[in-house]
C-alpha positions as CSV (number, residue, x, y, z in Angstrom):
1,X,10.0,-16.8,13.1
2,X,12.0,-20.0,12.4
3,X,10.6,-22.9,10.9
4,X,10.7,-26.6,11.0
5,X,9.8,-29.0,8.6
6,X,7.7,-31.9,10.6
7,X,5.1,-34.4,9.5
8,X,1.7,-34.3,10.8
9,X,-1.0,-36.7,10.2
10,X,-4.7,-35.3,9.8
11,X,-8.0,-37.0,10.7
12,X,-9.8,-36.3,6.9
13,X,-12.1,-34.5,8.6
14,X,-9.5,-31.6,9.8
15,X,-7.4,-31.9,6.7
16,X,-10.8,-31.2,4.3
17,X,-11.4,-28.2,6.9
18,X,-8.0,-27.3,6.5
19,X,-8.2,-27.3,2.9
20,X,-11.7,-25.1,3.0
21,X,-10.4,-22.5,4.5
22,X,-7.2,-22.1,2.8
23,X,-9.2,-22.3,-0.6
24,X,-11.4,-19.1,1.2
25,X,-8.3,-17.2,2.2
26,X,-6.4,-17.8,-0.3
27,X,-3.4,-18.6,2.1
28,X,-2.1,-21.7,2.0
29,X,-2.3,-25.0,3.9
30,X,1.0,-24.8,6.3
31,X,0.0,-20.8,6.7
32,X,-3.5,-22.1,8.4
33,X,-2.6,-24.8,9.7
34,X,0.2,-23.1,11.3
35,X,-2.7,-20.3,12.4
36,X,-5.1,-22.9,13.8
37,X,-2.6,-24.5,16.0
38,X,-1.4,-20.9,17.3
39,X,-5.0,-20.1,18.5
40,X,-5.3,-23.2,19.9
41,X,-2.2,-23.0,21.8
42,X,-2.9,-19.3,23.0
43,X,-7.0,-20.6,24.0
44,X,-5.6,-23.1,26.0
45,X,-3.2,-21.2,27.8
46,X,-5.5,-18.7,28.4
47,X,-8.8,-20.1,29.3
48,X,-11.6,-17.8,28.6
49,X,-10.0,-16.3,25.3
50,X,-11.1,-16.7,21.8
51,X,-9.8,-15.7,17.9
52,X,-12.4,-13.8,16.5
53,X,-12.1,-12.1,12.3
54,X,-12.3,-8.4,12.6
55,X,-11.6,-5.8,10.0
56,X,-8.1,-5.7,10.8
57,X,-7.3,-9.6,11.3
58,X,-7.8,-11.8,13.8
59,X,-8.0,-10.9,17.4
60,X,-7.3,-12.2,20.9
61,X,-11.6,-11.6,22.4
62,X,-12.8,-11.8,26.0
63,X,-14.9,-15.1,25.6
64,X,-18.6,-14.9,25.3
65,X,-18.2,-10.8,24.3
66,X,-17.0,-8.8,21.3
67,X,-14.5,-7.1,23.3
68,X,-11.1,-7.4,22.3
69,X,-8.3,-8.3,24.9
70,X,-6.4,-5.2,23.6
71,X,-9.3,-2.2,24.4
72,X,-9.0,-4.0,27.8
73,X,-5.7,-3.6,28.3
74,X,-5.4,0.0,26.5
75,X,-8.3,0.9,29.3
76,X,-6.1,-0.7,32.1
77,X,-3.3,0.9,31.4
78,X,-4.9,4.1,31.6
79,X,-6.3,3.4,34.5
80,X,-2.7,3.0,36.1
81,X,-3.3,-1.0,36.4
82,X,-5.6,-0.6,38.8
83,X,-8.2,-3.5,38.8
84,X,-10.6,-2.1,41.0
85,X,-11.3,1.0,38.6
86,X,-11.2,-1.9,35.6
87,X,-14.2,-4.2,37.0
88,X,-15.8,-0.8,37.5
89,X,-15.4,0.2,33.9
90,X,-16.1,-2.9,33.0
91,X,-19.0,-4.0,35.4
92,X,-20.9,-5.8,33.5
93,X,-18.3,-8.5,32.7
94,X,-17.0,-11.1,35.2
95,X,-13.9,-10.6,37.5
96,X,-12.9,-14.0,35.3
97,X,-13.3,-12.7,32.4
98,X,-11.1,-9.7,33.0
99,X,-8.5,-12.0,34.5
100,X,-8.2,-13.5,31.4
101,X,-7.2,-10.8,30.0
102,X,-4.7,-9.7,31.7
103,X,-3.4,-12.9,31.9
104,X,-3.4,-13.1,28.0
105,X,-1.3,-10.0,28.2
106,X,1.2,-11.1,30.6
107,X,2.0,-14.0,28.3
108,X,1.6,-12.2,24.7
109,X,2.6,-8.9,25.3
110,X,4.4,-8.1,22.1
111,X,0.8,-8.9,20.3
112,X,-1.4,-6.5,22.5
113,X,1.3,-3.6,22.6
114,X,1.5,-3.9,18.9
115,X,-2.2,-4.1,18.6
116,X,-2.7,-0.8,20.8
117,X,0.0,1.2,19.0
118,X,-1.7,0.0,16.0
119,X,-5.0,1.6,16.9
120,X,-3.5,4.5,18.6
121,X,-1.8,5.3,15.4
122,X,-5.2,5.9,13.4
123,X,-6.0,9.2,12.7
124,X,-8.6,10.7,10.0
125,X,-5.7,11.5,7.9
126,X,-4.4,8.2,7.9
127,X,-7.8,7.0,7.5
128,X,-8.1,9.2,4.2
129,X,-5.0,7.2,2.6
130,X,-6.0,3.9,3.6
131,X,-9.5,4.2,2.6
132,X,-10.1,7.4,0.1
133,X,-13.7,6.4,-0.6
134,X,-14.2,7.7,3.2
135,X,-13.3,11.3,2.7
């Protein structure tokens, strides 16, 4: 991705947060900044999606669950887009909330295909070289 060199004033407030959580991840300030302003971007494009930290990074999550816009999808998809069969899978969330999904996917799809190949990839072998402690 190109980039481009800009200034940007803080409040101290966000610049000291900022500056936390680069110190915690060891990445630095542009690298969350640049993270912080992606979310935001996505969340407001998308209303009803949040970032949440998960073992493998950070993921695109149905607000107000722990489900990640990419099983949604996956499940979709196998369901041959049909969104009748995916509120019924899905019954206990809101006709909204799955809505936002797809509507997170229709503007990120690179992100969720990547994320489902990802996680389709996984096998116990692979498992095994990643983590050895496991086997």
């Amino acid at each position: 991705m190109a980039k481009v060199q800009s200034s940007l004033r803080f409040n101290k407030d966000n610049y000291d947060g900022i500056k936390r959580l680069s110190g915690e991840s060891g990445k630095d300030f542009s690298a969350i900044a640049n993270e912080l302003i992606e979310e935001a971007i996505k969340a407001r494009r998308c209303p009803g999606i949040m970032f949440g930290d998960g073992i493998t990074g950070r993921r695109a999550r149905i607000e107000g669950t722990g489900i990640d816009v990419w099983e949604v999808i996956r499940d979709y998809r196998g369901m041959d887009n049909n969104f009748e069969d995916l509120k019924e899978a899905y019954h206990w969330l809101t006709e909204r909330q799955l809505k936002a999904a797809l509507i997170y996917y229709k503007l990120y799809p690179e992100e969720i295909n990547d994320r489902i190949q990802r996680n389709e990839s996984i096998t116990p072998e692979s498992m095994s070289i990643k983590a050895p402690y496991l086997s």
